[in-house]
Phi, psi and omega in degrees: 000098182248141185241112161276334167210167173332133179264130176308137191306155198280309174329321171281333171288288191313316194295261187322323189296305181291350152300350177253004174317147165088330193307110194305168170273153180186126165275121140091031207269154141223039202237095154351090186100329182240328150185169193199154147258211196283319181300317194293328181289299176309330155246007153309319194277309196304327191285332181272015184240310202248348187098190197306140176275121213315329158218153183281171197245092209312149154325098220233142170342066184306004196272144186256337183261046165298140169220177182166169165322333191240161142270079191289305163340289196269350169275354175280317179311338192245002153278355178204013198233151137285127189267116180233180206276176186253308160325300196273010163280129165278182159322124192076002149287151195256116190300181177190120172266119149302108179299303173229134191346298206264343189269155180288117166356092204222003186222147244219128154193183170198141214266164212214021175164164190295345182248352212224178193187160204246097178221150144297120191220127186325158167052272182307000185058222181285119198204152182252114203228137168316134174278102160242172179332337176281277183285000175293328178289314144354297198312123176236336169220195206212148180216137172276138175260146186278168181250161158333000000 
């Protein structure tokens, strides 16, 4: 778990990200206000914290019970994030949900309070929700966003 830069103020991750409440779902969308999925919130939040994004992001699944060899998620997340434990994440941090037991990590969210966490969800968009236990067991990996 290595930091490559300076890590973004949390407050400020949390701020923009809820600057994104309301934005409808739109698969594989990243435009504020007008649509997004979960990677699209995140990466949305990343151009106004860390700047431009460091590579584009191929077309990608929507299926949540996917499974496979890689975490292509989270080794990208780690190409450019501090990786901290899922336990020690905090406000602004960015999450990785496993949906289902066996399958790879595919849905996004980044918690905004110690009970509560930011996501994109079909038909509802962009929203802010209790981490509760069902998704807090979800959680499989956990990121720091760098500042500028």
């Amino acid at each position: 778990m290595t930091q490559l830069l300076a890590l973004a103020d949390p407050v400020r991750v949390v701020t923009i990200a809820r600057s994104w409440l309301g934005t409808p779902y739109h698969d594989q969308a990243s435009l504020r206000g007008v649509g997004c999925d979960c990677l699209g919130l995140a990466r949305g939040v990343w151009r106004e914290v860390a700047g431009p994004e460091p590579f584009p992001i191929p077309p990608y699944s929507r299926d949540w019970s996917e499974t496979g060899p890689r975490e292509v998620l989270a080794e990208g997340a780690r190409r450019m994030m501090t990786e901290v434990e899922p336990a020690a994440a905090g406000p602004g941090a960015l999450v990785l949900f496993r949906m289902k037991p066996r399958a790879i990590a595919k849905h996004v969210g980044i918690l905004t309070g110690p009970g509560s966490f930011l996501h994109a969800y079909e038909r509802l968009g962009v929203i802010e929700e209790p981490l509760t236990l069902p998704w807090g067991r979800r959680i499989a990996f956990a990121f720091l966003f760098p500042q500028r």
